[in-house]
N, C-alpha and C positions, 0 to 999 in steps of 0.2 A: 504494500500500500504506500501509496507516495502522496506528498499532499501539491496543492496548485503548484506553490510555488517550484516544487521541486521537478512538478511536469512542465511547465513554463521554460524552465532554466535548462530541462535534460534538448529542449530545441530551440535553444537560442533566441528566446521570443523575449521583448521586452515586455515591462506593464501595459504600457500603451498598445499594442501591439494586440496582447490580449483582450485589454477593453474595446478595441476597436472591433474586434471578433465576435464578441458577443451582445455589441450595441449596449455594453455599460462604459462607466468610466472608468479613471485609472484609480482612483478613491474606493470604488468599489474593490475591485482586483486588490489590491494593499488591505481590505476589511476580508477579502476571504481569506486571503494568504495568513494570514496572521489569525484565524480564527476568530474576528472582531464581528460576523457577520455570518451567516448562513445563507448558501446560495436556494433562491426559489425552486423549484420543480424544473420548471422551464429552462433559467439560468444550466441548472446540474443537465441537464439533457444536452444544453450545447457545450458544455463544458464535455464532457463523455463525447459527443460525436468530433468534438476539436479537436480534444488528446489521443481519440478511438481506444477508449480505453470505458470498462464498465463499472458504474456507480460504486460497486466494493472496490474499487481501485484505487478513490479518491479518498485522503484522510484529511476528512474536513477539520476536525478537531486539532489543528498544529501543536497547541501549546497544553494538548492532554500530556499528562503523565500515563506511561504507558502501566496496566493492572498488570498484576502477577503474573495472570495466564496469557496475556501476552508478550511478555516477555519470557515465557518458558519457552511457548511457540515461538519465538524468534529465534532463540536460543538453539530450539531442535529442530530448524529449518535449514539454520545456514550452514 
């Protein structure tokens, strides 16, 4: 799971660049990245067909602390 930013950055896309994609701003994009903000329904849809990447992919929550059991699962994945 990777979060906006990090799919943003894995193709060289600036903020703007993003907001521009999805017909928000760059203030927006900065409130998802950072977790400040929850994308709509709609927003997550073109965000998924932008990245082509599906909904469990995107970790919206950046600045969670990751729980126990995900961190075992990460642990017993890599």
């Amino acid at each position: 799971m990777k979060t906006i930013r990090e799919l943003r950055e894995a193709r060289g896309e600036s903020e703007q660049h993003l907001a521009d994609a999805l017909g928000a701003t760059r203030q927006d994009i900065q409130d998802l990245e950072i977790g400040v903000a929850s994308p709509s329904v709609t927003r997550l849809r073109l965000l998924t067909e932008h990245f082509g990447v599906g909904e469990e992919d995107i970790d919206l929550e950046p600045n969670r602390s990751p729980s126990l059991g995900d961190q075992m699962l990460e642990s017993i994945t890599e």
